[in-house]
Backbone bond lengths (Angstrom), bond angles and torsions (degrees), N, CA, C in turn:
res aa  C-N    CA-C-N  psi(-1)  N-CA   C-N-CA  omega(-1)  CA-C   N-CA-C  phi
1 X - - - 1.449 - - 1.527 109.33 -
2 X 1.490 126.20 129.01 1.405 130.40 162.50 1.325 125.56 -58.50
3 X 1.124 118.97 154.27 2.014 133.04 -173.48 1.460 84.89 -91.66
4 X 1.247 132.76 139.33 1.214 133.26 122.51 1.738 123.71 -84.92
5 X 1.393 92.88 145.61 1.671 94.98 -169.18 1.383 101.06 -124.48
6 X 1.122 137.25 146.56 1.697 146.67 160.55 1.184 116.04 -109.44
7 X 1.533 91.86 132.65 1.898 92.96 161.87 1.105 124.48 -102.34
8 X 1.804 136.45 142.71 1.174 159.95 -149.37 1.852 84.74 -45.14
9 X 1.051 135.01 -76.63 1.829 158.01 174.38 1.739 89.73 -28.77
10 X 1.195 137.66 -39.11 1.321 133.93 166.81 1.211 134.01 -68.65
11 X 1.571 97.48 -37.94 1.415 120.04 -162.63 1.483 103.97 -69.28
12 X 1.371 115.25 -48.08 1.515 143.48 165.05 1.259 120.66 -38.91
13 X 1.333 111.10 -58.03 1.350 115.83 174.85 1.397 116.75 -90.29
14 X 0.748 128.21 10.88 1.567 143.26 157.30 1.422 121.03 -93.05
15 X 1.584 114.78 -33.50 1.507 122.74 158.32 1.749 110.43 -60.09
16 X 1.125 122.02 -41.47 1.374 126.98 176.62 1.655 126.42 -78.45
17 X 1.109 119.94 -15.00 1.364 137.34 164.50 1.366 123.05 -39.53
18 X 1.290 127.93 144.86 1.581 114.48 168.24 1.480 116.58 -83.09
19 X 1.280 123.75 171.58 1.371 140.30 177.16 1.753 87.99 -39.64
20 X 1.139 134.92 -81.84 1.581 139.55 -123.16 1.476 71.51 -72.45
21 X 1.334 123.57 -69.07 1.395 122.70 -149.20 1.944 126.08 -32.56
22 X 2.088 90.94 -56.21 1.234 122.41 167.34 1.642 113.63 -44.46
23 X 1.554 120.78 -51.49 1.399 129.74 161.98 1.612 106.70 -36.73
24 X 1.078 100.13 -67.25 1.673 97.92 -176.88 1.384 129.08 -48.42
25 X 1.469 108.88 -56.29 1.170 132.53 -169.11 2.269 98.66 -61.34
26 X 1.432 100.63 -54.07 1.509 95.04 174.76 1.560 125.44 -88.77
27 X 1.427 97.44 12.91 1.615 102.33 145.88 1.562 112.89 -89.06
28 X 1.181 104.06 -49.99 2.245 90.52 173.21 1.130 99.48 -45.91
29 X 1.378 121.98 -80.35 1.931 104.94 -173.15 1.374 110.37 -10.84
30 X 1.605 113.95 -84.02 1.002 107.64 -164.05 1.874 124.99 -31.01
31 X 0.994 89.59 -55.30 1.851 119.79 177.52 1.649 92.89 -39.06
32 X 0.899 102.06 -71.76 1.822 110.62 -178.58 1.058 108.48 -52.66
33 X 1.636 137.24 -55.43 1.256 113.12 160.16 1.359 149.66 4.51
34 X 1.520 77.73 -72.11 1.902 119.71 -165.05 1.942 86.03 -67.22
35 X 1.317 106.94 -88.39 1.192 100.94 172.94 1.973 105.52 -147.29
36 X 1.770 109.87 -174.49 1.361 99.43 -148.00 1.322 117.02 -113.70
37 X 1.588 102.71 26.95 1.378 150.21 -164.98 1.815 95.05 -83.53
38 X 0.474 110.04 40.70 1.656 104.99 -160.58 1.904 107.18 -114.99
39 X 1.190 115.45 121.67 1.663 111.10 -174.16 1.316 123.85 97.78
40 X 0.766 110.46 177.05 1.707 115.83 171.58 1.863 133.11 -86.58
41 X 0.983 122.78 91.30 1.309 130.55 -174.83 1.489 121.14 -21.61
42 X 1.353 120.39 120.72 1.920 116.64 -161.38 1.994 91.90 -113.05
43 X 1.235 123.77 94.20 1.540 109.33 167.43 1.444 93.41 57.68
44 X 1.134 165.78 -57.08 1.214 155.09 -143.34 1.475 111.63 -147.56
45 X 1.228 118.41 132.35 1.562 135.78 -173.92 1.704 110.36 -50.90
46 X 1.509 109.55 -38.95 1.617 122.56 178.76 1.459 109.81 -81.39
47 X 1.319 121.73 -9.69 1.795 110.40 -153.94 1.883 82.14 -126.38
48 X 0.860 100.67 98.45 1.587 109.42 -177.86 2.366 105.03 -113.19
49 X 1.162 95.36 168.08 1.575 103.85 -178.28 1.505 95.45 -122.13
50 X 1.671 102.72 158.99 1.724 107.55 171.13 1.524 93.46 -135.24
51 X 1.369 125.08 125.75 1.170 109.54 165.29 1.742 134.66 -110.88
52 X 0.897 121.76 112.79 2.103 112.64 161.40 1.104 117.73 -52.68
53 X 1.410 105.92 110.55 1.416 109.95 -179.85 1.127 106.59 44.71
54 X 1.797 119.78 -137.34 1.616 117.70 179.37 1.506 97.90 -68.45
55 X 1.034 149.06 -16.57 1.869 124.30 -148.22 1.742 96.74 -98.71
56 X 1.184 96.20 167.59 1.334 104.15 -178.40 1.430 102.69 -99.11
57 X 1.668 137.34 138.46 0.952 138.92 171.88 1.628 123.29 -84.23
58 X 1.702 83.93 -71.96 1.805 95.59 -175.17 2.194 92.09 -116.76
């Protein structure tokens, strides 16, 4: 199983988030957990996107 780690600049804006958002966001964790396969592939197998609805998350 993977560590997830946060940075202070995350942590923050994740304190300010709405309910739906927060749902989302600690379902990827979870996902990442599991494994790190998670999102859509950007040019490179490691540098992947997650999106809300239209916005881009991670």
């Amino acid at each position: 199983m993977n560590e997830i780690y946060e940075t202070e600049t995350f942590s923050k804006i994740y304190a300010a988030s709405d309910t739906r958002e927060k749902q989302f966001i600690d379902n990827v964790k979870q996902q990442l957990r599991k494994t790190l396969n998670v999102g859509k592939p950007l040019r490179f197998d490691w540098f992947r996107e997650k999106k809300f609805g239209k916005e881009y998350i991670f």
